[in-house]
Structures are given as C-alpha cells and as structure tokens.
DSSP file (Angstrom, degrees, kcal/mol; ACC not computed):
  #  RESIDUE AA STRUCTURE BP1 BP2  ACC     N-H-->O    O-->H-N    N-H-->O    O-->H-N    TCO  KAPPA ALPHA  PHI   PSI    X-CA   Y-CA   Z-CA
    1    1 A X     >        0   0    0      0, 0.0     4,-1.9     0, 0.0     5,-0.3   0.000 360.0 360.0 360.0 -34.0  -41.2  -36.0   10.1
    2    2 A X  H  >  +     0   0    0      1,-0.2     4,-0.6     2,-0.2     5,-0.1   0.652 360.0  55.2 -73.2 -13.8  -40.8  -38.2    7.3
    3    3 A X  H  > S+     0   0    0      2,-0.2     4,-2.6     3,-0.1    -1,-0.2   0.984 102.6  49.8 -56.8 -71.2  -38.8  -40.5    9.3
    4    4 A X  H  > S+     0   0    0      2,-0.2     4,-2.4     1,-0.2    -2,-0.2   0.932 113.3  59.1 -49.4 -56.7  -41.5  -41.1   12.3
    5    5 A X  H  X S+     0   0    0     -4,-1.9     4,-3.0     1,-0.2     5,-0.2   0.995 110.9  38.7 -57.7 -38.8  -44.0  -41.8    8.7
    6    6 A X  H  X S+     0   0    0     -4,-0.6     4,-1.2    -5,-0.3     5,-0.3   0.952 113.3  51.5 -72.2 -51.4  -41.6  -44.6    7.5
    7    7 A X  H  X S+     0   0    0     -4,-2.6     4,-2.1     1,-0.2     5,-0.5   0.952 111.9  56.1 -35.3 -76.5  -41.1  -46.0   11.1
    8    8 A X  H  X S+     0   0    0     -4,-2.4     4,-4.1     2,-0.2    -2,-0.2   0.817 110.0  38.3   4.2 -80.0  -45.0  -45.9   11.0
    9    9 A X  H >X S+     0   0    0     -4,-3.0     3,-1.0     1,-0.3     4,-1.0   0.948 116.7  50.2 -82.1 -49.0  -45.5  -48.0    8.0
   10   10 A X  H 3X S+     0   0    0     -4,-1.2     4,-2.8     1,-0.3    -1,-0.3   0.656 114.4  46.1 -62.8 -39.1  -42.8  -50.5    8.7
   11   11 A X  H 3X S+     0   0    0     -4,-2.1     4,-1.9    -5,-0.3    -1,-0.3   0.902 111.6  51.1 -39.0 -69.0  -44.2  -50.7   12.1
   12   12 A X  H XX S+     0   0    0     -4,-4.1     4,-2.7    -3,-1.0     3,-0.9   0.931 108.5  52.1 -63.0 -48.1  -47.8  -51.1   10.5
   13   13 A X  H 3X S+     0   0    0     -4,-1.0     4,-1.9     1,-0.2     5,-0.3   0.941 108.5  51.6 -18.7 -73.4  -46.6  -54.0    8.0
   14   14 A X  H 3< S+     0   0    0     -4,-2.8     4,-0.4     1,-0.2    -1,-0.2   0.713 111.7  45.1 -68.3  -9.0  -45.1  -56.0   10.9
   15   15 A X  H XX S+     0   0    0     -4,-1.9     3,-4.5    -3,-0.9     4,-2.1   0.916 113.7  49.6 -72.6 -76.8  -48.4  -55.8   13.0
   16   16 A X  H 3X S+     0   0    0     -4,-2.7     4,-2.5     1,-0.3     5,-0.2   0.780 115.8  42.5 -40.2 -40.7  -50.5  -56.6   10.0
   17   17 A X  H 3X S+     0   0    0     -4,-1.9     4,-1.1     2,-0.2    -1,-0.3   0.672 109.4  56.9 -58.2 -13.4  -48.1  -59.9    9.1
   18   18 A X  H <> S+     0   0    0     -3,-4.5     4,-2.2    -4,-0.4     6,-0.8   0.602 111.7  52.2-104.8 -24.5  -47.9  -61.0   12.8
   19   19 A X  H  X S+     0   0    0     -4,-2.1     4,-1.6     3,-0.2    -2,-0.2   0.932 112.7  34.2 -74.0 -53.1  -51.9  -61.0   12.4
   20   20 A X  H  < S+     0   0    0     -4,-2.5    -2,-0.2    -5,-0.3    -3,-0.1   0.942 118.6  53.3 -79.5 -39.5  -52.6  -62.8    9.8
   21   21 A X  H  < S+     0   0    0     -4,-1.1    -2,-0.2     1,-0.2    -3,-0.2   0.955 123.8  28.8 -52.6 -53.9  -49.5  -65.3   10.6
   22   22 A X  H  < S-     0   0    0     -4,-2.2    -3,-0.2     2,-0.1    -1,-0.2   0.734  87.4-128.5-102.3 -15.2  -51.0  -65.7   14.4
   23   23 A X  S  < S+     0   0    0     -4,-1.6    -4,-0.1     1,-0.4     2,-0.1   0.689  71.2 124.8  82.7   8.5  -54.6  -65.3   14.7
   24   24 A X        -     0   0    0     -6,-0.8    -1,-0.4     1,-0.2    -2,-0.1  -0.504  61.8-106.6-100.6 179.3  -53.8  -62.8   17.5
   25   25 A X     >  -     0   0    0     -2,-0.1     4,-1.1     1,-0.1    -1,-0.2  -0.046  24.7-111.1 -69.9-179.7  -55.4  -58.9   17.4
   26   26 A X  H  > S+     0   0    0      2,-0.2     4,-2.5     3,-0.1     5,-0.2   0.883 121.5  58.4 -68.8 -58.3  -53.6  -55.8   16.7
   27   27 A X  H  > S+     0   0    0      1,-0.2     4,-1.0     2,-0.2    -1,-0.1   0.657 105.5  44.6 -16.9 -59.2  -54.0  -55.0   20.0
   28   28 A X  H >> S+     0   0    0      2,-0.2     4,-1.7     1,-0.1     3,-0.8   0.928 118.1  52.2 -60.5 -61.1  -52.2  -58.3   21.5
   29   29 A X  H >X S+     0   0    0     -4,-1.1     4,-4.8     1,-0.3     3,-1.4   0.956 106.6  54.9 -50.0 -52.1  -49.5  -57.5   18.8
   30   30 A X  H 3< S+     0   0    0     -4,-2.5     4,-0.3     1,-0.2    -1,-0.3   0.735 107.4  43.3 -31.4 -56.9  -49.3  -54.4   19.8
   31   31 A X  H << S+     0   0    0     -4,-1.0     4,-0.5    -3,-0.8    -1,-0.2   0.502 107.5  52.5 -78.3 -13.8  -48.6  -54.9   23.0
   32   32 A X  H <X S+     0   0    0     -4,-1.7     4,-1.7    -3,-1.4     5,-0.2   0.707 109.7  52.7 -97.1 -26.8  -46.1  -57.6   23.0
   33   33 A X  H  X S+     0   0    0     -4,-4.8     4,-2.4    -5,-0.4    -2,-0.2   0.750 106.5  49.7 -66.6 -10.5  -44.1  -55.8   20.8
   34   34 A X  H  > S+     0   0    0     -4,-0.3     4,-3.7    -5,-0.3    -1,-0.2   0.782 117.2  48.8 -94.0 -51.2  -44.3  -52.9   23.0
   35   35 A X  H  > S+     0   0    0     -4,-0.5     4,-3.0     2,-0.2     6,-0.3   0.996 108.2  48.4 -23.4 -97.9  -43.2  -55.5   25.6
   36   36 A X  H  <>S+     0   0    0     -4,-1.7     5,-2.0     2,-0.2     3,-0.3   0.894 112.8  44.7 -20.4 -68.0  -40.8  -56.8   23.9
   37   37 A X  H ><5S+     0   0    0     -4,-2.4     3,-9.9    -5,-0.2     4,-0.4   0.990 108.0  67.9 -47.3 -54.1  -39.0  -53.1   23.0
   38   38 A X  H 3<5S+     0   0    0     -4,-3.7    -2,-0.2     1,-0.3    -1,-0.2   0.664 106.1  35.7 -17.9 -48.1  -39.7  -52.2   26.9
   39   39 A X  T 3<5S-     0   0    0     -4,-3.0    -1,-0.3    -3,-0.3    -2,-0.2   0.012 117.9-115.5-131.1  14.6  -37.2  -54.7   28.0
   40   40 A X  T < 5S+     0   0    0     -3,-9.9    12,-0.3     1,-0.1    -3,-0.2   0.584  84.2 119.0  80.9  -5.9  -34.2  -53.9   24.2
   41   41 A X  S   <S+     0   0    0     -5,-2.0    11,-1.8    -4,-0.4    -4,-0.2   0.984  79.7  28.1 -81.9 -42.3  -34.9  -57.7   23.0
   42   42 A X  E     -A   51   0A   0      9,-0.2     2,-0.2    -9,-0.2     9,-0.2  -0.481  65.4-161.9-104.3-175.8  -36.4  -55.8   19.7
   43   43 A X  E     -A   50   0A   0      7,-0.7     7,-3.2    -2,-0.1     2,-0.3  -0.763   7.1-161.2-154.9 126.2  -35.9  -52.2   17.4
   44   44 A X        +     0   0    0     -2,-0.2     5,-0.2     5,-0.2     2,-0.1  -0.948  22.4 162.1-128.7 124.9  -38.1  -51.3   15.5
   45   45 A X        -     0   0    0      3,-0.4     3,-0.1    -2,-0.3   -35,-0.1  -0.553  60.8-103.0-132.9 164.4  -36.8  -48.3   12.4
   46   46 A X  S    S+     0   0    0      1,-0.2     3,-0.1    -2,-0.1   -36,-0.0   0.348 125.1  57.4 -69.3   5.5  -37.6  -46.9    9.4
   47   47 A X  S    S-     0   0    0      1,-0.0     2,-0.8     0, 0.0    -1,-0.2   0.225 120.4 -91.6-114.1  16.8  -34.8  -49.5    8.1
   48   48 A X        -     0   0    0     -3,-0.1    -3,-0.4     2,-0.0     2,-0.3  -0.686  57.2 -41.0 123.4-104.0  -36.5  -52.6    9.5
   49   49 A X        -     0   0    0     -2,-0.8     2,-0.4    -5,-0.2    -5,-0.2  -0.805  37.5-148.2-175.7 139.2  -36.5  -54.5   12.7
   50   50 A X  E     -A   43   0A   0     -7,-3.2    -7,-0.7    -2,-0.3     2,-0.6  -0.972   3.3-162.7-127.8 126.5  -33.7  -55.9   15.3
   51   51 A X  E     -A   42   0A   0     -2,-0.4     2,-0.6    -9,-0.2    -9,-0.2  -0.943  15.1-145.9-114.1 113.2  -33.8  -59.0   17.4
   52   52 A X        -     0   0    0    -11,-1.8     2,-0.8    -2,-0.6    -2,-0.0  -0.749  20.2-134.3 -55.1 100.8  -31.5  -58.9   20.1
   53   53 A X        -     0   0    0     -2,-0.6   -12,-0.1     2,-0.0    -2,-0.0  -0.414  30.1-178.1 -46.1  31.4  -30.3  -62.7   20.4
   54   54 A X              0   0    0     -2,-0.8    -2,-0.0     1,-0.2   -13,-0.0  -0.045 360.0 360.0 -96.0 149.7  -30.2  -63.9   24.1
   55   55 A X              0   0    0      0, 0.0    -1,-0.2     0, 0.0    -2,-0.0   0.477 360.0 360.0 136.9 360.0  -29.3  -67.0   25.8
C-alpha cells in the first residue's frame, strides 16, 4: 500500500507543476496524462516519471 501512496504523491506533484507551468486544470492534466500513458509514450512510479522518445 505504501507504494500506490508514493505513486500518488509523485503523481500529485506533477499535476500540480504542469498547472501552474500551463494555465491548464487538473482535470485537462489529468487527462492528457492519462492519454498519454493510454498509448506507453509516458510511466508514471513511485521513482518518478518516463518519456518514451519517439520519432
């Protein structure tokens, strides 16, 4: 369980920076990151976050 928490706040951190950085909602973050996993270009851990390079 303490895993899923730390995936949690690391999770919650990159929402909040991607908010103040863009002027979008949580919501809109939310959902392009959700995007985003959907289709492997990110992973998102308790150890951080992974951008799959393409192109």
């Amino acid at each position: 369980m303490k895993k899923n928490r730390s995936y949690s706040v690391t999770k919650q951190l990159l929402v909040k920076n991607l908010v103040q950085e863009t002027g979008l909602t949580n919501l809109e973050i939310e959902k392009a990151l959700q995007e985003l996993s959907d289709y492997g270009l990110i992973k998102i851990s308790s150890q951080g976050m992974a951008i799959k390079v393409v192109g």
